[in-house]
C-alpha positions as CSV (number, residue, x, y, z in Angstrom):
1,X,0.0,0.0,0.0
2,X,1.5,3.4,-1.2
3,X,1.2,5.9,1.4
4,X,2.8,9.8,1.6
5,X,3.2,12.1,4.3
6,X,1.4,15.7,3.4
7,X,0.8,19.2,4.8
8,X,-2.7,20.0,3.5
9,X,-3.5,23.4,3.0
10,X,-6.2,25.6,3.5
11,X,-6.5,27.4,0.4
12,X,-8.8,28.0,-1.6
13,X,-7.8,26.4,-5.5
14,X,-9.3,28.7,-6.9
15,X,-8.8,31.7,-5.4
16,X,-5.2,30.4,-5.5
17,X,-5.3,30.4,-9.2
18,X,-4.2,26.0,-8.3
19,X,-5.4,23.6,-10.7
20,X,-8.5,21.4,-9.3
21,X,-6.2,18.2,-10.1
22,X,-3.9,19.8,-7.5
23,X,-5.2,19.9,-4.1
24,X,-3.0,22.6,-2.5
25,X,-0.4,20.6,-0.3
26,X,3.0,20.1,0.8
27,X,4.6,16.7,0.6
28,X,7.1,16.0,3.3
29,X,7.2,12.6,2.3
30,X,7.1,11.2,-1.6
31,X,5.7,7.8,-1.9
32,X,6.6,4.9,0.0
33,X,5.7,1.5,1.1
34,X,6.0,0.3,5.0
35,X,4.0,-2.8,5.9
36,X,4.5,-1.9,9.6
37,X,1.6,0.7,10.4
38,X,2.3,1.1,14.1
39,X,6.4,1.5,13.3
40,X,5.2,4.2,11.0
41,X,3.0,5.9,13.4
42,X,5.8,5.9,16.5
43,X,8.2,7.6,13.7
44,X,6.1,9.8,12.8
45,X,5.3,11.2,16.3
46,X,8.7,10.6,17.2
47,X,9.5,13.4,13.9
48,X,6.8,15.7,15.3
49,X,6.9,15.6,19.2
50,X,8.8,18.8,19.7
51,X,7.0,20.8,16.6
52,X,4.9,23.5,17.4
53,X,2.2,24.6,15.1
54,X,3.4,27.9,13.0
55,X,2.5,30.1,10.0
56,X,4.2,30.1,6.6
57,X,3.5,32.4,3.8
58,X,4.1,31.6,0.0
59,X,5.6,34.1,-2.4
60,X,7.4,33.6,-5.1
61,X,7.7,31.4,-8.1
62,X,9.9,28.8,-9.2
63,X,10.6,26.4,-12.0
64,X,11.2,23.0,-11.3
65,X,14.6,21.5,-13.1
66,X,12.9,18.7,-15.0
67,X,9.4,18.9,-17.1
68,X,7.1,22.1,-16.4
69,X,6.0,22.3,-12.8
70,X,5.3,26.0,-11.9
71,X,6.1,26.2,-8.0
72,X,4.5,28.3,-5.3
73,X,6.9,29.3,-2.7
74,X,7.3,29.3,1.2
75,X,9.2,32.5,1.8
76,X,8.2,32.7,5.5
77,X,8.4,29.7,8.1
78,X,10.5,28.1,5.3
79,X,13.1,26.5,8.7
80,X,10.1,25.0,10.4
81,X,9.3,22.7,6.8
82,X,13.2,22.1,6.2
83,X,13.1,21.0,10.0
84,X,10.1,18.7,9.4
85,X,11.2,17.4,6.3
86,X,14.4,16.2,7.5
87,X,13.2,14.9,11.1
88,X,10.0,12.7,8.8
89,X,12.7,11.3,6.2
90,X,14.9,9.5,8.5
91,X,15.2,6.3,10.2
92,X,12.5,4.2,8.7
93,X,11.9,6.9,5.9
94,X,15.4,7.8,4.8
95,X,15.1,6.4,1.4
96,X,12.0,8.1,0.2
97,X,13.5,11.4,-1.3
98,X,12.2,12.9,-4.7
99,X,14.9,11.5,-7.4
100,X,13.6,14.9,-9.5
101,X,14.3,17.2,-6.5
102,X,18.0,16.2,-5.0
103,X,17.2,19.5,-3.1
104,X,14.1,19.9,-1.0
105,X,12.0,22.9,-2.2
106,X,8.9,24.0,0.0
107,X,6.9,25.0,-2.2
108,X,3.3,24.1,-3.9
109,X,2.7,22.9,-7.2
110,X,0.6,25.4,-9.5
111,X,0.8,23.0,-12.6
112,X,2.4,21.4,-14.9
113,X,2.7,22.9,-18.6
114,X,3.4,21.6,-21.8
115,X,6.2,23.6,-23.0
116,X,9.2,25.9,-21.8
117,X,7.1,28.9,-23.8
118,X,4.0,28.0,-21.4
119,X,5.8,28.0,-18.4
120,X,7.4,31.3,-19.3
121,X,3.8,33.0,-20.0
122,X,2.3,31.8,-16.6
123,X,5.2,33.2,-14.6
124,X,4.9,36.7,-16.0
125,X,1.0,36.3,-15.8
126,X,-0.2,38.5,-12.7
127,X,-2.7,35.8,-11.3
128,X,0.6,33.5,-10.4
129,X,3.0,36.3,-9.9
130,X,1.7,38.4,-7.6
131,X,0.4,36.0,-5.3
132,X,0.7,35.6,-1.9
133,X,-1.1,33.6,1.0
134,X,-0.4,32.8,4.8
135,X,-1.5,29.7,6.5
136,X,-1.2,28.5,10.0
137,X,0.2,24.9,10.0
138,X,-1.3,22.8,12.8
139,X,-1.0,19.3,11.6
140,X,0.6,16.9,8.9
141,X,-1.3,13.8,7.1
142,X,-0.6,10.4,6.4
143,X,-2.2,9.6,3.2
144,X,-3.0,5.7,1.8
145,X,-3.3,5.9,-1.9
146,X,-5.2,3.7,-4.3
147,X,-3.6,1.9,-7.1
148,X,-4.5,4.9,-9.5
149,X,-3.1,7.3,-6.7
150,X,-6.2,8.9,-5.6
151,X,-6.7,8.9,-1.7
152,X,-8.5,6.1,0.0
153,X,-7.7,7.4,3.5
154,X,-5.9,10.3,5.5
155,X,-4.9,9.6,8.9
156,X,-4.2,13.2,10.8
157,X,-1.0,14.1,13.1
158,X,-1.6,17.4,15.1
159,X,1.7,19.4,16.3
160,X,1.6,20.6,19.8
């Protein structure tokens, strides 16, 4: 069962100008596989225990190095995601990192476009340039995915 470790947002897509297809989120954690629920559940509040909630605000846009992904990104609070990035891909997790992004990147995905020209246009266009939210982060979630990688199931873990 594929599973990934997410910080869901609460941001409206559309206001956000973020594709339907892309429920605005943060993964901490790219897909993996771990038969051992409860292991998974003790290293994951084992990652958290000392993690306070805390805003972040996103501004700023970014390419991604390979195909078209338009990134959203976290310019404040940026330390707190790098801090629970690295505590959630240890130990059990270590060996779960993006191969397309050697270097973590808080950020969320806008979309993906088909060409280098489209990618171009979007970033000058004011409804992803100038944006800019803030969000209070209070928990992260455990997602099951089905075969077709839609979610079957999200299991919440609040920071204290």
């Amino acid at each position: 069962m594929k599973q990934v470790i997410n910080i869901m947002l609460d941001i409206n897509p559309e206001r956000a100008n973020i594709p339907k297809k892309f429920k605005p989120h943060m993964t901490l954690v790219y897909p993996f596989e771990i038969s051992d629920q409860s292991l998974l559940y003790n290293h994951i509040l084992k990652s958290i225990k000392n993690i306070s909630p805390f805003k972040i605000k996103f501004k700023g846009l970014k390419k991604s190095v390979k195909d078209y992904y338009l990134y959203l990104l976290v310019q404040n609070g940026k330390s707190n995601i790098l801090k629970l990035y690295k505590k959630l891909n240890s130990g059990i997790l270590k060996d779960f990192k993006n191969p397309d992004m050697p270097k973590y990147i808080p950020h969320i995905s806008l979309g993906i476009f088909k060409s280098k020209k489209d990618i171009e246009n979007a970033m000058r266009n004011p409804k992803f340039k100038n944006q800019e939210y803030s969000v209070k982060i209070s928990s992260i979630q455990l997602l099951t995915l089905k075969k077709d990688d839609s979610i079957k199931s999200i299991k919440k873990f609040n920071l204290k």
